[in-house]
C-alpha positions, -999 to +999 in steps of 0.1 A: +000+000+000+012+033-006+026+057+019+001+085+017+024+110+029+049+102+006+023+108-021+012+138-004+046+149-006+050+140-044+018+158-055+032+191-036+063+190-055+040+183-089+021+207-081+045+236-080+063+222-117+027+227-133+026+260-112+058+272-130+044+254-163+012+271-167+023+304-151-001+300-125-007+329-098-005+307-068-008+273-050-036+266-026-032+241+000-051+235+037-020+239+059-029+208+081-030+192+043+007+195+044+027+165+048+053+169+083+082+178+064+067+190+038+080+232+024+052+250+015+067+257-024+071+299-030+038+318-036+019+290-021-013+302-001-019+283+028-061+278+041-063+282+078-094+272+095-081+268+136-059+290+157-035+252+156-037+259+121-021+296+123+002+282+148+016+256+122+015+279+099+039+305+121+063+272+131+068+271+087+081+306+089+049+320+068+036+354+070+000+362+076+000+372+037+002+337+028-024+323+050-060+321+039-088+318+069-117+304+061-151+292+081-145+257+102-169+236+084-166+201+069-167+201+031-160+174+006-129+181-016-141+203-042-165+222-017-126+228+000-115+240-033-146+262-042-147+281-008-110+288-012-113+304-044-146+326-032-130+337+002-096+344-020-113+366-044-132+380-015-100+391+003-082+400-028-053+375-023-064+362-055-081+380-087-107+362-110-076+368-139-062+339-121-053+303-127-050+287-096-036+250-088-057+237-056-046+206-035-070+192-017-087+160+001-101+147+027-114+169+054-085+170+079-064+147+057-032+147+034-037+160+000-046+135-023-062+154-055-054+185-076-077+211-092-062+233-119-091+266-124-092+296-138-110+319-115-126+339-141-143+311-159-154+295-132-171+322-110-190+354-117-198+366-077-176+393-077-174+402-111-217+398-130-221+415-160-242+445-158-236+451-117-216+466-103-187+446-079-192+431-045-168+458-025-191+484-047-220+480-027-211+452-008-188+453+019-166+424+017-165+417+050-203+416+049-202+389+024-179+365+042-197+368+073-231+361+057-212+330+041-199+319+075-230+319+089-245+300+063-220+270+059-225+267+098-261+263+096-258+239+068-234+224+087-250+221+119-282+233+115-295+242+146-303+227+176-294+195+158-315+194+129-314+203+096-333+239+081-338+260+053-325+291+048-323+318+024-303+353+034-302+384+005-274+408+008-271+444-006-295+464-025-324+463+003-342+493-008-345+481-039-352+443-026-378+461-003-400+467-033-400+434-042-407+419-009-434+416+016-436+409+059-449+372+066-448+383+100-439+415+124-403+422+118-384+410+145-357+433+138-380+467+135-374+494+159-334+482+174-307+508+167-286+499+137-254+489+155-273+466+179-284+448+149-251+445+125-243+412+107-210+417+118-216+420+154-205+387+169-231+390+194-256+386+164-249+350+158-275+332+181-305+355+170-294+350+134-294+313+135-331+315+157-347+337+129-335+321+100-358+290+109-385+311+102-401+312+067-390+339+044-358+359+038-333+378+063-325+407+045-291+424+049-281+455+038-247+461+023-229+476+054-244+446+074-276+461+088-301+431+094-331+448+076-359+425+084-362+387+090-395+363+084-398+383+044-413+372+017-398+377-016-419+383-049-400+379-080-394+356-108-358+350-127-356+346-164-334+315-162-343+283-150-337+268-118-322+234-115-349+203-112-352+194-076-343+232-057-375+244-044-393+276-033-367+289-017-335+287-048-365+300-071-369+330-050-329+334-048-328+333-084-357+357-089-348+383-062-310+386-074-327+387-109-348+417-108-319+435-082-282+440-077-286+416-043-264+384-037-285+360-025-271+326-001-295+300+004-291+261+025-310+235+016-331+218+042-327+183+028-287+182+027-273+211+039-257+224+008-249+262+007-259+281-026-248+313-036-273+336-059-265+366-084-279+382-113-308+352-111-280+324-109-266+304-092-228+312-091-212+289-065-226+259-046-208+243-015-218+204-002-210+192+032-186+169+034-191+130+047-177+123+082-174+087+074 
């Protein structure tokens, strides 16, 4: 049987001749992924998930602008890849004119698999034609947090059981016109910084409200807006066979607005991302098997 560092070890070194090859922008590799033993090859960026992880990643010599910190969730290997690339672009340590080589495997494990993309072909969330960027209206910080909430509830769902979700970023005013209370808005009446996305405190009352039917709405600073909100609008492109209500109103809201849009599915916890009536990115729990 093979040693599976060793191969570890040989697909790092593979990795950055292909780099070199291909003129590549960087290397992307969890930095528990790494081999004991293993160098980190020159313009690699390192994926930190655990303050163990940034302490490994000091004991390697590496600055904090080569690690990449994303949420702790499990994800199977090309969810690990996927959220990589969207918090890299996201935190501009990589640029959608990028090709990218991605190691990657099992959640926790030794890299066993490589991913060769070019940002820009692959994903349009920061970049949609006829919108203007994320940072534009969106702060990126905003984003990230939104996603981190929602891999965790897809992740754990809450108190131990799976739920729906669907959470629409930027562009409230205009989302407002297009939307309608289910119920009274939990949120109504607080003062703004008592009620910021980014506001740590948040967390609990975000995961408890986004049980209930409807939308949270967030504006683009990270203002909750309202929670329990129904969304009225249809998308000119079709949504994939099996997604439900919920995707179809992602679709339809980011559609008719210049929102970004994250929904979970009940069923399996997968995390979609939503813009310009598409879906742009998709993220699947990984197996704990």
């Amino acid at each position: 049987m093979p040693d599976p560092a060793m191969a570890a070890i040989l697909l790092v070194e593979a990795a950055a001749g292909i780099a070199r090859s291909i003129g590549a922008r960087s290397i992307v590799i969890s930095v528990d992924a790494l081999p004991e033993g293993c160098e980190a090859p020159e313009g690699t960026l390192l994926v930190t998930r655990r303050p163990h992880d940034d302490r490994r990643a000091e004991s390697l010599g590496l600055t904090k602008d080569c690690l990449l910190d994303v949420p702790e969730v499990e994800l199977d290997r090309m969810g690990q890849v996927k959220l990589a690339a969207l918090v890299g672009v996201s935190r501009r340590k990589l640029d959608l004119a990028d090709t990218v080589v991605f190691l990657t495997g099992p959640y926790r494990g030794l890299v066993d698999s490589m991913v060769i993309l070019h940002l820009g072909g692959e994903y349009e969330l920061l970049h949609a034609t006829g919108q203007p960027t994320i940072a534009e209206h969106i702060k990126r910080t905003v984003f990230q947090r939104a996603l981190d909430l929602a891999l965790s509830l897809g992740a754990h769902g809450r108190e131990g059981r799976r739920i729906g979700v669907l959470m629409v970023v930027g562009d409230t005013s205009e989302v407002l016109t297009r939307s309608e209370q289910m119920i009274l808005n939990p949120f109504q009446g607080y003062p703004e910084k008592s009620r910021n996305i980014l506001d740590q405190r948040m967390t609990e009352t975000i995961r408890e409200y986004a049980q209930l039917d409807g939308a949270i709405l967030v504006r683009g600073n990270g203002v909750i807006e309202s929670a329990g909100t129904r969304l009225i609008a249809s998308s000119r492109h079709s949504v994939e066979a099996g997604l439900g209500a919920r995707h179809a109103a992602a679709a339809g809201i980011t559609d008719a607005t210049r929102s970004v849009a994250l929904t979970v599915s009940e069923s399996d916890g997968t995390v979609r991302i939503w813009r310009a009536g598409k879906m742009v990115a998709s993220l699947e729990p990984g197996s704990r098997s």
